[in-house]
Backbone as a printed PyTorch tensor [residue, N CA C, xyz], in Angstrom:
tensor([[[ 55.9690,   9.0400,   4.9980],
         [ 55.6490,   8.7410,   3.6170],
         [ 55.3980,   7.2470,   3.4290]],

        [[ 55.6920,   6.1670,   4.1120],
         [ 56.2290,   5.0640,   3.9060],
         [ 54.0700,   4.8150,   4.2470]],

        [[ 54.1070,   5.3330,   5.8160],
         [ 52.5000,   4.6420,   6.3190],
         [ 51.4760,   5.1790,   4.6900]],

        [[ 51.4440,   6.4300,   4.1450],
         [ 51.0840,   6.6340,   3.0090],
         [ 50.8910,   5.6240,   1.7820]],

        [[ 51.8650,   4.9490,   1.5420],
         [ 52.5240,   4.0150,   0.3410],
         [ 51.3240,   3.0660,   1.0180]],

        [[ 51.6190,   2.3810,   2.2960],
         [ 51.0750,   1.1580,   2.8270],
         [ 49.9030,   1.4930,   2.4590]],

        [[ 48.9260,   2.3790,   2.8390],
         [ 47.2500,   2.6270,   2.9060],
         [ 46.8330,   3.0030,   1.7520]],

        [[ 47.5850,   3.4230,   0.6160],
         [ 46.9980,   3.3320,  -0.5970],
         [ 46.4290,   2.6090,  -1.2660]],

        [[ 47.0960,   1.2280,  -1.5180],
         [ 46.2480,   0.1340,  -2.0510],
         [ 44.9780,  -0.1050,  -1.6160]],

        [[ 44.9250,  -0.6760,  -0.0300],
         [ 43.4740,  -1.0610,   1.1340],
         [ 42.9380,   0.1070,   0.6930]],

        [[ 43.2310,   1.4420,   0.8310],
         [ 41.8800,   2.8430,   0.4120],
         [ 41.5560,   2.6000,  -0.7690]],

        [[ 42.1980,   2.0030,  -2.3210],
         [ 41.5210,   2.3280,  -3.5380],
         [ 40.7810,   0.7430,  -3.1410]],

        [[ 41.0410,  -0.0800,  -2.4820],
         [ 40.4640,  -1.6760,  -2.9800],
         [ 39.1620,  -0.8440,  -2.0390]],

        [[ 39.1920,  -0.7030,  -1.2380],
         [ 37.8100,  -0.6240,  -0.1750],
         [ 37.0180,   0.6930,  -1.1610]],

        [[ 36.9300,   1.5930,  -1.8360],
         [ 36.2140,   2.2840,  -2.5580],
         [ 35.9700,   1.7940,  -3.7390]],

        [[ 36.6510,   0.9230,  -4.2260],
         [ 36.4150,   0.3970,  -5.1910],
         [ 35.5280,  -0.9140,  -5.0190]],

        [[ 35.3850,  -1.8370,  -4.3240],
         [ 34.9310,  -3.0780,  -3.9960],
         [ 34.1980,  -2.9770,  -2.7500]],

        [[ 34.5210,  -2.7060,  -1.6750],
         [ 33.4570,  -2.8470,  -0.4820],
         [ 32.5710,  -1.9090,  -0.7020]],

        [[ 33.0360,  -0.5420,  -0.8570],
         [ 31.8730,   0.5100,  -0.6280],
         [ 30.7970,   0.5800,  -1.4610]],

        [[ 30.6810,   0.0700,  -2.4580],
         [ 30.0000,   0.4600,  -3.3350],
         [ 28.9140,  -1.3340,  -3.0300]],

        [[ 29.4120,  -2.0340,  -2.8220],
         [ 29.0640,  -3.1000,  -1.8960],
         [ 28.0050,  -3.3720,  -0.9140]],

        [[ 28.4560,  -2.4500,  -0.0740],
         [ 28.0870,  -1.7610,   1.0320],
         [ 26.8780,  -0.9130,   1.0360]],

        [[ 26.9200,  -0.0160,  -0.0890],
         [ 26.1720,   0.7460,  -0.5310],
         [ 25.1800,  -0.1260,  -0.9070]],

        [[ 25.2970,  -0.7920,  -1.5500],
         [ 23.9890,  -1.3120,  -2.3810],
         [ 22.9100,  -2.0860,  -1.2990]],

        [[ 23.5530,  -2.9470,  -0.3450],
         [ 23.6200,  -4.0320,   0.5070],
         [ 22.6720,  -2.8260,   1.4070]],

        [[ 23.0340,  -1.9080,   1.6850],
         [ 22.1990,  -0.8980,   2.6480],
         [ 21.2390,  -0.8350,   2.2540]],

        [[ 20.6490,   0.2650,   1.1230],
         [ 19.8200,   0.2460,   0.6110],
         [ 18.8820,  -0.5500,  -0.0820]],

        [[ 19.4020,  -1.4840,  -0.2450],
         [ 18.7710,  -2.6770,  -0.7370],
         [ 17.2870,  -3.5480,   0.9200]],

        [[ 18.4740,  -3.1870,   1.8370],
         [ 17.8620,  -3.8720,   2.9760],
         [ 16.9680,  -2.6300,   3.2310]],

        [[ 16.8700,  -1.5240,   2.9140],
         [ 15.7040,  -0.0990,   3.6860],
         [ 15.0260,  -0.2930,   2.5860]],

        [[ 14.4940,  -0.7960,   1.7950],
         [ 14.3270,  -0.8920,   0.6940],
         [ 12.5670,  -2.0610,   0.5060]],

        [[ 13.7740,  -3.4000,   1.3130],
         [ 12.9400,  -4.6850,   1.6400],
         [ 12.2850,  -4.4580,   2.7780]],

        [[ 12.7240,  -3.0350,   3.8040],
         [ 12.1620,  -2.9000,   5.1570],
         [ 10.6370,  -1.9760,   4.7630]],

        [[ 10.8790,  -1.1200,   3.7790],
         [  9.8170,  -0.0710,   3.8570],
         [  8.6260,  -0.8020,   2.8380]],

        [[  8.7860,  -1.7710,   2.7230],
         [  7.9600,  -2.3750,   1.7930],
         [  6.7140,  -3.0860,   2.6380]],

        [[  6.9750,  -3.4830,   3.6790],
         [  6.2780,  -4.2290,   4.3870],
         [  5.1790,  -3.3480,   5.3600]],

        [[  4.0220,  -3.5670,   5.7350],
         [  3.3080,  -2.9320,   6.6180],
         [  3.8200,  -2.9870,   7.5750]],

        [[  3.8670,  -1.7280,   8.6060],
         [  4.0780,  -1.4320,  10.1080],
         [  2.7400,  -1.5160,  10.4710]],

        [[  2.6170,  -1.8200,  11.6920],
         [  1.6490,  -2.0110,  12.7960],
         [  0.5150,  -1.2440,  12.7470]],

        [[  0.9600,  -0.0230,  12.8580],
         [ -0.3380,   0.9040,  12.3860],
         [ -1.2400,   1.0190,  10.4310]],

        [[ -0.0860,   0.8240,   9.9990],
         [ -1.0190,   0.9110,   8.6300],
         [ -1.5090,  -0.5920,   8.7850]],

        [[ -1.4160,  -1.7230,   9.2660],
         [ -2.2950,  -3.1880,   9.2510],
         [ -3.7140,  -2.7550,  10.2050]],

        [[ -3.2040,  -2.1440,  11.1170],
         [ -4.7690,  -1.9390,  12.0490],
         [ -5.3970,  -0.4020,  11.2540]],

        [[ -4.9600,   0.5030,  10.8450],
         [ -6.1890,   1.2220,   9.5650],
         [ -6.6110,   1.0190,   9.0360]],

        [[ -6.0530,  -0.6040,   8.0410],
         [ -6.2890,  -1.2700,   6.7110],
         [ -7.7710,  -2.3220,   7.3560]],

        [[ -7.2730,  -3.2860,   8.6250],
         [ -8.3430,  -3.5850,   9.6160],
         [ -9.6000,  -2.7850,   9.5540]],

        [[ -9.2290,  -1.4380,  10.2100],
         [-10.8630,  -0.9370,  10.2870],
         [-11.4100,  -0.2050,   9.5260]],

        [[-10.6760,  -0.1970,   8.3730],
         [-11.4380,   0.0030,   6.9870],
         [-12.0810,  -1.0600,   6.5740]],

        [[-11.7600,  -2.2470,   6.1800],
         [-12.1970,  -3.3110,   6.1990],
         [-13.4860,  -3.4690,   6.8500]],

        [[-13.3780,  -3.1130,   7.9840],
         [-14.6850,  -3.2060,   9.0530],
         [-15.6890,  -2.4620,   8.8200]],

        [[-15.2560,  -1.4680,   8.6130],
         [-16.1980,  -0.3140,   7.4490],
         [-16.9340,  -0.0170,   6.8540]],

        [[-16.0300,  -1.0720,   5.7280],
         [-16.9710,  -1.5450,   4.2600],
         [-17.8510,  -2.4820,   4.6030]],

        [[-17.3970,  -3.7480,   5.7970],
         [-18.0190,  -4.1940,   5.6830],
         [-19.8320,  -3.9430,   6.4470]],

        [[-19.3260,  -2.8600,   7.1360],
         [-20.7270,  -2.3460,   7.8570],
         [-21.3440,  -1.7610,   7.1750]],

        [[-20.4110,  -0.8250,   6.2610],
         [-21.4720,  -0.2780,   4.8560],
         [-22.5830,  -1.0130,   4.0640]],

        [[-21.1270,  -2.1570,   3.9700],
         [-21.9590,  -3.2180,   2.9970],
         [-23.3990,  -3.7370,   3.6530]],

        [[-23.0300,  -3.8470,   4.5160],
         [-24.6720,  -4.1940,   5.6740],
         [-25.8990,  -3.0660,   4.9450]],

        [[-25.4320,  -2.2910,   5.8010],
         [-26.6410,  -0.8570,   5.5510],
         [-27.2510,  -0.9190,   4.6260]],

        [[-26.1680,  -1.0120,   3.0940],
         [-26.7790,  -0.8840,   1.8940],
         [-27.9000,  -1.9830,   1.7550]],

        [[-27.0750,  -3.1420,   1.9810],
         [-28.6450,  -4.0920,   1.6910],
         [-29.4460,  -4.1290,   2.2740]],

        [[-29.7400,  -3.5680,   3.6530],
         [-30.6630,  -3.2800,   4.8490],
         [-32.1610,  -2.0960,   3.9100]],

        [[-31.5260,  -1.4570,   3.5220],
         [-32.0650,  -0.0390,   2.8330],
         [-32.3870,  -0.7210,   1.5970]],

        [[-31.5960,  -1.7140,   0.7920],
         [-32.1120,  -2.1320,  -0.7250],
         [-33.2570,  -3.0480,   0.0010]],

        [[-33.1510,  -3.6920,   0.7110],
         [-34.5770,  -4.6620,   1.4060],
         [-35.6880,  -3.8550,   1.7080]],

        [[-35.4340,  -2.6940,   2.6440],
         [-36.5260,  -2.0470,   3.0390],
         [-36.7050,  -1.2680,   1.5680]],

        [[-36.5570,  -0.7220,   0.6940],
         [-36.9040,  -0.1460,  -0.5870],
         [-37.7200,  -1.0150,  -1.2180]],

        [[-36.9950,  -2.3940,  -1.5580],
         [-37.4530,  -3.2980,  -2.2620],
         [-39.2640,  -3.8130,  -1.5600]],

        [[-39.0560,  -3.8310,  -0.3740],
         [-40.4090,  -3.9330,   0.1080],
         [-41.7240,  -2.2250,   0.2010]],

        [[-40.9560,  -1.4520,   0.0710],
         [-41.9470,  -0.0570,   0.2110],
         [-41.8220,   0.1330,  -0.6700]],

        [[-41.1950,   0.3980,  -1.8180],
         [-41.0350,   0.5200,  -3.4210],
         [-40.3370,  -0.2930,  -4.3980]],

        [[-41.1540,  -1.4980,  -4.9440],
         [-40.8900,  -2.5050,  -5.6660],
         [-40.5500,  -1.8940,  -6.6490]],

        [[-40.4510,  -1.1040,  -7.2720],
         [-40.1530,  -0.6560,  -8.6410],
         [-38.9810,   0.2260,  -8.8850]],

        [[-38.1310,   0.4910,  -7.5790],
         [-37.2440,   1.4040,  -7.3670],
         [-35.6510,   1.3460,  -7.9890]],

        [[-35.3970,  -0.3560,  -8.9880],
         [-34.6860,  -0.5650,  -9.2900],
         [-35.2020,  -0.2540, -10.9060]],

        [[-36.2080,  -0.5800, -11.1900],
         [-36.4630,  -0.2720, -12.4540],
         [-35.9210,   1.8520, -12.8950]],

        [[-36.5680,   2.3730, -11.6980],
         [-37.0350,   3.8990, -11.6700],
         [-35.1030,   4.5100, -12.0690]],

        [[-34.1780,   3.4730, -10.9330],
         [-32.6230,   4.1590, -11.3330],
         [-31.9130,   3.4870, -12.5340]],

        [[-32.4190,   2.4970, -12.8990],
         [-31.9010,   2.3360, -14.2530],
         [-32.1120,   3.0250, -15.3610]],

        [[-33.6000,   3.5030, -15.5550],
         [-33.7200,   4.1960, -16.3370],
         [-33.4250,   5.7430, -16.5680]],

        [[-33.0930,   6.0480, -15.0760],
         [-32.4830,   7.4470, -14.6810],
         [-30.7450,   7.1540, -15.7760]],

        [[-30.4370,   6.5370, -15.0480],
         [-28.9390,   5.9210, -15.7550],
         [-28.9330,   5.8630, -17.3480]],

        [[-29.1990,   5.2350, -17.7970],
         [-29.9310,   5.0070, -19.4850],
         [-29.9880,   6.5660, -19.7730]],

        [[-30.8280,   7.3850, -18.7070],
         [-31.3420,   9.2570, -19.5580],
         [-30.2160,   9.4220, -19.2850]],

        [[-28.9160,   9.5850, -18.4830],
         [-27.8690,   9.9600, -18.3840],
         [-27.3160,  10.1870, -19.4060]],

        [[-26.8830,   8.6540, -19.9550],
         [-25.9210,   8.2080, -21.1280],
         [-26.6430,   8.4800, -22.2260]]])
C-alpha cells in the first residue's frame, strides 16, 4: 500500500502536466513535418513545370504559324467568344 501512496502524486503530475505536453509537442512536430515537400512531390511539381513550359512553346509556335497562314484568325475567335456571351 505504502509503493501505491508514493506513485500517486508523480501519476496525477505526469497526466496532468507532461502528457498533455507531450501530446501537443508530438503532433505539433508531424504537423511541421507533413507540411513540407518530400522528394517526390518536388520532382512531379519539376516536370510539370517543364510541361507547361513546353506547352507554352507549342502554343506560340502554332499562334506564329496561324498568324502567318491566317492573319485574321484572332479577329475570327473573338468574335466567336462575343456570339457566346
Amino acid at each position: 500500500m505504502e509503493f501505491w501512496k508514493f506513485m500517486f502524486v508523480p501519476t496525477i503530475l505526469f497526466m496532468v502536466i507532461v502528457a498533455p505536453m507531450w501530446i501537443t509537442m508530438h503532433y505539433r512536430s508531424v504537423s511541421r513535418s507533413s507540411r513540407s515537400l518530400n522528394r517526390e512531390d518536388r520532382e512531379s511539381i519539376e516536370h510539370m513545370l517543364e510541361t507547361v513550359d513546353k506547352l507554352t512553346d507549342r502554343i506560340g509556335t502554332l499562334e506564329s504559324i496561324l498568324d502567318v497562314d491566317h492573319s485574321d484568325w484572332r479577329q475570327q475567335v473573338s468574335r466567336e467568344e462575343r456570339d457566346k456571351e
